[in-house]
mmCIF file as gemmi writes it, N, C-alpha and C atoms, coordinates in Angstrom:
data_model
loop_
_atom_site.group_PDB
_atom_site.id
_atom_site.type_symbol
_atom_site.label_atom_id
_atom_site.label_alt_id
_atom_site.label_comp_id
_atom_site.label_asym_id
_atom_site.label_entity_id
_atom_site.label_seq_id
_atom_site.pdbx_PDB_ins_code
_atom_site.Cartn_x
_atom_site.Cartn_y
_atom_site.Cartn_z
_atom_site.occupancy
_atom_site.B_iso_or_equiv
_atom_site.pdbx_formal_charge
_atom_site.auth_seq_id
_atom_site.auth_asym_id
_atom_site.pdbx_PDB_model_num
ATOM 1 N N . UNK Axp A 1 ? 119.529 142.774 173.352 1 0 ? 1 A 1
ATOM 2 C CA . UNK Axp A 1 ? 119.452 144.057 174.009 1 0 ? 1 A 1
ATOM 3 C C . UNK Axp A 1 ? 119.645 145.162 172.984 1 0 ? 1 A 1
ATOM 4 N N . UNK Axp A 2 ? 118.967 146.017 173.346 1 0 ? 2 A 1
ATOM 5 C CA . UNK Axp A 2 ? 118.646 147.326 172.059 1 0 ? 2 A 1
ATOM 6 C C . UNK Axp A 2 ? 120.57 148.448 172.996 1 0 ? 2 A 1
ATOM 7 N N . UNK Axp A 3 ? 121.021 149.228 171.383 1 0 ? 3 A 1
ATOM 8 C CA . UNK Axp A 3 ? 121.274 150.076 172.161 1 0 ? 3 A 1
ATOM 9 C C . UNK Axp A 3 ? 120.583 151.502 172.833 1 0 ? 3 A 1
ATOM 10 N N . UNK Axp A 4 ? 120.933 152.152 173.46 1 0 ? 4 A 1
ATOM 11 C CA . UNK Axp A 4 ? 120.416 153.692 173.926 1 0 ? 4 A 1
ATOM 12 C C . UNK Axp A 4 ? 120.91 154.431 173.011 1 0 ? 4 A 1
ATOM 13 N N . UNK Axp A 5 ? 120.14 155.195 172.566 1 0 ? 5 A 1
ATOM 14 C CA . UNK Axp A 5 ? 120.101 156.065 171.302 1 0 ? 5 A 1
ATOM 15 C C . UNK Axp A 5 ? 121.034 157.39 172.093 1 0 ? 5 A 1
ATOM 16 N N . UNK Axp A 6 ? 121.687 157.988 171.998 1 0 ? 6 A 1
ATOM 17 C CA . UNK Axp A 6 ? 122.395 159.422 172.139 1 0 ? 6 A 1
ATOM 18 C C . UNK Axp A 6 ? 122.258 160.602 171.648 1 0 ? 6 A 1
ATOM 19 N N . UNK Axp A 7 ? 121.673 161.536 172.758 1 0 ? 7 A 1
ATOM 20 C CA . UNK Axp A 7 ? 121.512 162.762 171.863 1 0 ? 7 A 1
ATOM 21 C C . UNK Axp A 7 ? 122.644 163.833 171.341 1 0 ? 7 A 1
ATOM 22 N N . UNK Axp A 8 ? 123.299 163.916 170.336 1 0 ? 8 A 1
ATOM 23 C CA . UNK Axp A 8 ? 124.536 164.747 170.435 1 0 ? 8 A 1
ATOM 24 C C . UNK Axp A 8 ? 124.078 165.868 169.562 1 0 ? 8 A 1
ATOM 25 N N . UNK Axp A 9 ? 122.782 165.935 169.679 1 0 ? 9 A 1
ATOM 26 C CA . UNK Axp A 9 ? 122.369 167.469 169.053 1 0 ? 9 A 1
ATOM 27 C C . UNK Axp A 9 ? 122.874 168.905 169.877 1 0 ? 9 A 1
ATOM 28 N N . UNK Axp A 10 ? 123.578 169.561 168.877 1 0 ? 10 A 1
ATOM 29 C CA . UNK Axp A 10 ? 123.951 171.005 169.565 1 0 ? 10 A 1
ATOM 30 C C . UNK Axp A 10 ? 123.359 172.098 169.935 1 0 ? 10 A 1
ATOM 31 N N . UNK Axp A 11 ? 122.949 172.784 170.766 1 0 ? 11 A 1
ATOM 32 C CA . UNK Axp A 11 ? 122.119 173.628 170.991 1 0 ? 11 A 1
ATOM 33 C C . UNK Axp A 11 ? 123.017 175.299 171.321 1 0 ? 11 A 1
ATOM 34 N N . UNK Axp A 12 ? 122.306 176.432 171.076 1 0 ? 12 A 1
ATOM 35 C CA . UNK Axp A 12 ? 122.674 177.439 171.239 1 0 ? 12 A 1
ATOM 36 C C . UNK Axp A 12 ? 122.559 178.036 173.092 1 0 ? 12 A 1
ATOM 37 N N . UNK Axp A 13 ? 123.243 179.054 173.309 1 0 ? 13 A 1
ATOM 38 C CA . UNK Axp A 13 ? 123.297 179.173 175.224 1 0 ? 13 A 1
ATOM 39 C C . UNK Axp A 13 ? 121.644 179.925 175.121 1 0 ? 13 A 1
ATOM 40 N N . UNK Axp A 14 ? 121.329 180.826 174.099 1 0 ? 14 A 1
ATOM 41 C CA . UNK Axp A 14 ? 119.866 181.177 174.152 1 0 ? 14 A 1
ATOM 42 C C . UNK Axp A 14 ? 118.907 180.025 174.112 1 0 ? 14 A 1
ATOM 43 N N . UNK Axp A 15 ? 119.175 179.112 173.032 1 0 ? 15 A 1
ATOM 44 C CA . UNK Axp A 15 ? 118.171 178.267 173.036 1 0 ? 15 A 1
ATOM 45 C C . UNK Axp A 15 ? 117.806 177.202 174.479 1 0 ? 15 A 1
ATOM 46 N N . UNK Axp A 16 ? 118.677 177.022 175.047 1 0 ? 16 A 1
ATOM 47 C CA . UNK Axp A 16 ? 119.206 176.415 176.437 1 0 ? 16 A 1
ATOM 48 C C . UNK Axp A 16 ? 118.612 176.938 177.16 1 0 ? 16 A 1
ATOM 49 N N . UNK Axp A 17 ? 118.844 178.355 177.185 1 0 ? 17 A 1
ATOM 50 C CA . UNK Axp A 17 ? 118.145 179.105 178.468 1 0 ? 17 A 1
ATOM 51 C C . UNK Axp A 17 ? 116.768 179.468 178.24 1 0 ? 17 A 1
ATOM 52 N N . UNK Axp A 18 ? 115.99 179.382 177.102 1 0 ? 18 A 1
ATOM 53 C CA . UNK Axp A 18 ? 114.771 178.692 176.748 1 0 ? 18 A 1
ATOM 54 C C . UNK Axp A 18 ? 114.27 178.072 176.92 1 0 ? 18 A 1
ATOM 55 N N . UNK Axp A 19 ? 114.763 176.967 177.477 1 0 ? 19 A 1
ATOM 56 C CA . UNK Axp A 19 ? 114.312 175.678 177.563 1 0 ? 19 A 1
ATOM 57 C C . UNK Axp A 19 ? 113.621 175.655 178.538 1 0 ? 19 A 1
ATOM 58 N N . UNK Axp A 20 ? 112.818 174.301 178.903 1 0 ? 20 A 1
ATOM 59 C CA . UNK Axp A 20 ? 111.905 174.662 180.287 1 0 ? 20 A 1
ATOM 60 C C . UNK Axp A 20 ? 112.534 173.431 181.247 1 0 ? 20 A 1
ATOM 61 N N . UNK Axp A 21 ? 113.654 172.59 180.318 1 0 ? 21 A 1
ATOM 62 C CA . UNK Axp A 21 ? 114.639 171.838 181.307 1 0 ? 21 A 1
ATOM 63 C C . UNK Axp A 21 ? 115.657 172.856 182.547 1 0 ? 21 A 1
ATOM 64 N N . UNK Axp A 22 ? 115.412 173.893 181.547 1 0 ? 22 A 1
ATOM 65 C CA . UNK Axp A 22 ? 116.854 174.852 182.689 1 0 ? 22 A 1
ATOM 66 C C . UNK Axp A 22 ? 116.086 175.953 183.001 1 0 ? 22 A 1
ATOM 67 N N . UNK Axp A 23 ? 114.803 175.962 183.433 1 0 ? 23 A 1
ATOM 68 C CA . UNK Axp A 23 ? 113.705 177.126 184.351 1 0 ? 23 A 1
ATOM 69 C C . UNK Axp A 23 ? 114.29 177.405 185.508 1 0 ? 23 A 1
ATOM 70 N N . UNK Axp A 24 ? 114.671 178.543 185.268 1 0 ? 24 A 1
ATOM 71 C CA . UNK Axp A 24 ? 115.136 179.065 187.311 1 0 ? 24 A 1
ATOM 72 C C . UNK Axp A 24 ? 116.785 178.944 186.796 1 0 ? 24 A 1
ATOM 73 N N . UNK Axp A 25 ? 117.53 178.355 186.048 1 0 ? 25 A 1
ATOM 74 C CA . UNK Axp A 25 ? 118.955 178.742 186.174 1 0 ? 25 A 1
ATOM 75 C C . UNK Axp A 25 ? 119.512 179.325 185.192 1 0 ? 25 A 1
ATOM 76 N N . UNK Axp A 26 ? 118.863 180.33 184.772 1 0 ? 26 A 1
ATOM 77 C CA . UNK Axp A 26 ? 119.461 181.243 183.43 1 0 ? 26 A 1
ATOM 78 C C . UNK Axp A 26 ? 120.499 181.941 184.065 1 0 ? 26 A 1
ATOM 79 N N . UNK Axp A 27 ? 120.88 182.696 185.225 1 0 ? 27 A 1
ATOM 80 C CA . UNK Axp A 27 ? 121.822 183.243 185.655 1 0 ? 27 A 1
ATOM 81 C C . UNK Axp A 27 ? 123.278 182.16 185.991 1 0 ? 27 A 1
ATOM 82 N N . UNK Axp A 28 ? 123.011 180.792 186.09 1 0 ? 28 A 1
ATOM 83 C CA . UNK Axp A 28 ? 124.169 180.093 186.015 1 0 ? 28 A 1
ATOM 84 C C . UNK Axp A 28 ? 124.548 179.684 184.698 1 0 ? 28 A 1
ATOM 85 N N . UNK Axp A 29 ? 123.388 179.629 183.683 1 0 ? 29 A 1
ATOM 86 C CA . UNK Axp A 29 ? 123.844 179.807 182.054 1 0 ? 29 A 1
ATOM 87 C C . UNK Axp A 29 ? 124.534 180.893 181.67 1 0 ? 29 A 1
ATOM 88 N N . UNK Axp A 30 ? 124.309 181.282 182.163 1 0 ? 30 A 1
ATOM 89 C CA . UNK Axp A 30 ? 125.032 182.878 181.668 1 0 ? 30 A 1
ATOM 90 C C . UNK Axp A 30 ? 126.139 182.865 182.033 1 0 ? 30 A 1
ATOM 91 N N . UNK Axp A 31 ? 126.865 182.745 183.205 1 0 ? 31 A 1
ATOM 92 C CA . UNK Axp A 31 ? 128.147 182.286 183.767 1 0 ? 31 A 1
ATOM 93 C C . UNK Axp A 31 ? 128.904 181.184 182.802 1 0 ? 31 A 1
ATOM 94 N N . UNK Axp A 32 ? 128.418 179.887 182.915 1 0 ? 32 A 1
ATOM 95 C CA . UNK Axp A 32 ? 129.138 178.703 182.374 1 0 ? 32 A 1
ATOM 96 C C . UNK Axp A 32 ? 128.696 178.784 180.991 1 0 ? 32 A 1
ATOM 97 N N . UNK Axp A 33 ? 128.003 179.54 180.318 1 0 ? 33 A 1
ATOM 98 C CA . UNK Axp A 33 ? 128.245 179.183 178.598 1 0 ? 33 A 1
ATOM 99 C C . UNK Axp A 33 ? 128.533 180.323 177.66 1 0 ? 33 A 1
ATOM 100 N N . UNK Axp A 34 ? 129.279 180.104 176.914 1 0 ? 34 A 1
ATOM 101 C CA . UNK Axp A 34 ? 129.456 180.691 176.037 1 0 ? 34 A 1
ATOM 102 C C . UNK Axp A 34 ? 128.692 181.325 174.919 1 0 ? 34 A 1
ATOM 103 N N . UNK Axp A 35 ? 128.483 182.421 174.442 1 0 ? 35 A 1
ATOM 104 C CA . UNK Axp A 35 ? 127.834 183.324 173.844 1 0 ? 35 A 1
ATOM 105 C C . UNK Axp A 35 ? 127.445 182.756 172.29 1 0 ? 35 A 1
ATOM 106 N N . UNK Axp A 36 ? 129.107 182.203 171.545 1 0 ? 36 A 1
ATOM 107 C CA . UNK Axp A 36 ? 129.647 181.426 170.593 1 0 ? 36 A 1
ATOM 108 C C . UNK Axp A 36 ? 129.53 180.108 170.177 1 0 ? 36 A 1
ATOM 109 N N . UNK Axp A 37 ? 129.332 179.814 171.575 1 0 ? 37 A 1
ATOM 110 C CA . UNK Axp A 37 ? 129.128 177.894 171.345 1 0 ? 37 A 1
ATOM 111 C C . UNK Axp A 37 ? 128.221 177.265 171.471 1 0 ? 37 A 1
ATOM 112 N N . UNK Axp A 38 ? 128.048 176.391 170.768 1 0 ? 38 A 1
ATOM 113 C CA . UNK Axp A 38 ? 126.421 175.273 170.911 1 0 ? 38 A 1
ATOM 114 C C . UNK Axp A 38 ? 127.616 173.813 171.422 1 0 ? 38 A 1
ATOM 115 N N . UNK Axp A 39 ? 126.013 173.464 172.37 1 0 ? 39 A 1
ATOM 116 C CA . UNK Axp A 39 ? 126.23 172.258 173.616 1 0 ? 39 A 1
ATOM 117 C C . UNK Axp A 39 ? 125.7 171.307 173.357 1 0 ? 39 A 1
ATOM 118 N N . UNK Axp A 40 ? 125.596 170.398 174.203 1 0 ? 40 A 1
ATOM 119 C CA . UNK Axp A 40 ? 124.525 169.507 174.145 1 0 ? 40 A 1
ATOM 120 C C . UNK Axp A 40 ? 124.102 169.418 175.44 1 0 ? 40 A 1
ATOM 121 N N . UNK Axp A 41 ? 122.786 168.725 175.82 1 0 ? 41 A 1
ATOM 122 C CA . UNK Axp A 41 ? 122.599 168.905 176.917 1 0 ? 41 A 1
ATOM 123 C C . UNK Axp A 41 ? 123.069 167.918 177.812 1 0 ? 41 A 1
ATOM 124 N N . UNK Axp A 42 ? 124.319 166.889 177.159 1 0 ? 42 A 1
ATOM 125 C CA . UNK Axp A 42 ? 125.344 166.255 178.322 1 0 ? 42 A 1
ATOM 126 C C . UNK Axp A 42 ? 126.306 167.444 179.091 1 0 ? 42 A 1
ATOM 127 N N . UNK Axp A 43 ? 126.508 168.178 177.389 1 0 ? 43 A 1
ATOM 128 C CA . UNK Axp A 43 ? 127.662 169.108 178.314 1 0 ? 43 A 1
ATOM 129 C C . UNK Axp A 43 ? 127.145 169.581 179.318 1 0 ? 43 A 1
ATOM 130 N N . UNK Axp A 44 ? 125.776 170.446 179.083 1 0 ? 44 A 1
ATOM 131 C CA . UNK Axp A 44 ? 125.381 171.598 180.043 1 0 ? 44 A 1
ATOM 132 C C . UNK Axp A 44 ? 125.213 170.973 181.51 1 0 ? 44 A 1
ATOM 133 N N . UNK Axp A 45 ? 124.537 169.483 180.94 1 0 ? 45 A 1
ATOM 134 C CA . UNK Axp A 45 ? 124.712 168.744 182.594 1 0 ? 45 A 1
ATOM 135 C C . UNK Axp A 45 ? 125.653 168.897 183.301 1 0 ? 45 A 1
ATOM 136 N N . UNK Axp A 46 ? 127.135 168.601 183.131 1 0 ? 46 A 1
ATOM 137 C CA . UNK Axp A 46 ? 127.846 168.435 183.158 1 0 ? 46 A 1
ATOM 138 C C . UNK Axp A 46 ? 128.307 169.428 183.64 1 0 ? 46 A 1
ATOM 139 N N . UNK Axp A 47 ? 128.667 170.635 183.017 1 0 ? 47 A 1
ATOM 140 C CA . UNK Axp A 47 ? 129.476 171.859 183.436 1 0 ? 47 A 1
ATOM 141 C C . UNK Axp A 47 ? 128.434 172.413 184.347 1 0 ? 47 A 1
ATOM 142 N N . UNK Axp A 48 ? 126.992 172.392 184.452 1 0 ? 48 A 1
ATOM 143 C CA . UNK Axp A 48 ? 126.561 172.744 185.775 1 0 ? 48 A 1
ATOM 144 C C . UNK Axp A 48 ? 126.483 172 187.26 1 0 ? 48 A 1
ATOM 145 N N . UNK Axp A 49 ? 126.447 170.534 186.746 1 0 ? 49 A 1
ATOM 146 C CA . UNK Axp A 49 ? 126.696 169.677 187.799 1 0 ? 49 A 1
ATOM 147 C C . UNK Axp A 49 ? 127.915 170.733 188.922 1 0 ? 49 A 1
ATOM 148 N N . UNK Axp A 50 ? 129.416 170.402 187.567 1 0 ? 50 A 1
ATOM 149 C CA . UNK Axp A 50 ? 130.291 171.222 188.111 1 0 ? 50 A 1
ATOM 150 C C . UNK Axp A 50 ? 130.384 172.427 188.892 1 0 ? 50 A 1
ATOM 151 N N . UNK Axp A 51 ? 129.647 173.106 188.525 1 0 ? 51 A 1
ATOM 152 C CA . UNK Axp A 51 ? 129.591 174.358 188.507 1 0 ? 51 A 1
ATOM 153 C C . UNK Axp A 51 ? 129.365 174.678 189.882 1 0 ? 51 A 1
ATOM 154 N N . UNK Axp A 52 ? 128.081 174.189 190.552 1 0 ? 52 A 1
ATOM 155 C CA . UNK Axp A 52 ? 127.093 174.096 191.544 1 0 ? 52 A 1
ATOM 156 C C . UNK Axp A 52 ? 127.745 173.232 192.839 1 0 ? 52 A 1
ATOM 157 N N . UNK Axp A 53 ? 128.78 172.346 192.367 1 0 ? 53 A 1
ATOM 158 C CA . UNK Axp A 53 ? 129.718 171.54 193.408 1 0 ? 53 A 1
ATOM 159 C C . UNK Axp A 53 ? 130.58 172.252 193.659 1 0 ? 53 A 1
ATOM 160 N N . UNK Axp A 54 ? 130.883 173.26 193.019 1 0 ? 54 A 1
ATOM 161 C CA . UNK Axp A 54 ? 131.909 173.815 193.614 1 0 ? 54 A 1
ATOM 162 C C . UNK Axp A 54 ? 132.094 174.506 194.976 1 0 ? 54 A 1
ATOM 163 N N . UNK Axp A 55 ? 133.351 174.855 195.498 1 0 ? 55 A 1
ATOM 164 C CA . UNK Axp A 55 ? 133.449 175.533 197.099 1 0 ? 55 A 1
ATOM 165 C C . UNK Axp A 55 ? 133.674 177.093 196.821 1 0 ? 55 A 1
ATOM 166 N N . UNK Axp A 56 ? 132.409 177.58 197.228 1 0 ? 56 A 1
ATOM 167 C CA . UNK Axp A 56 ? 132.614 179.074 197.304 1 0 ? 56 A 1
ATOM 168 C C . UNK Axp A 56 ? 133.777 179.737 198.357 1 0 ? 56 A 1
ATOM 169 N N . UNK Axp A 57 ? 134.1 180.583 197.341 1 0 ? 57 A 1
ATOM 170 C CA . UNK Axp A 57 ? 135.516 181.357 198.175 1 0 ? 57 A 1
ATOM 171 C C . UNK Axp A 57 ? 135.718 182.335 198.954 1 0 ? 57 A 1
């Protein structure tokens, strides 16, 4: 059995919201990422998964 290769390339919150994986949610990028920090696109999964589960208040 082969392993699964991992992408842990970092990406910028512009380059992200570029992307045509995250079309239609640049306004929740903008919220959950940081200006400063490069991601990967586990994190961004991730903290939007979160993000979007959450209970509005």
């Amino acid at each position: 059995m082969g392993k699964e290769k991992i992408d842990l390339t970092k990406h910028t919150k512009e380059a992200i919201k570029a992307s045509s994986r995250y079309l239609g949610h640049g306004d929740v990028l903008d919220v959950i990422l940081d200006d400063d920090t490069a991601y990967s696109i586990g994190e961004v999964d991730g903290l939007m998964d979160e993000f979007l589960k959450r209970e509005v208040e």
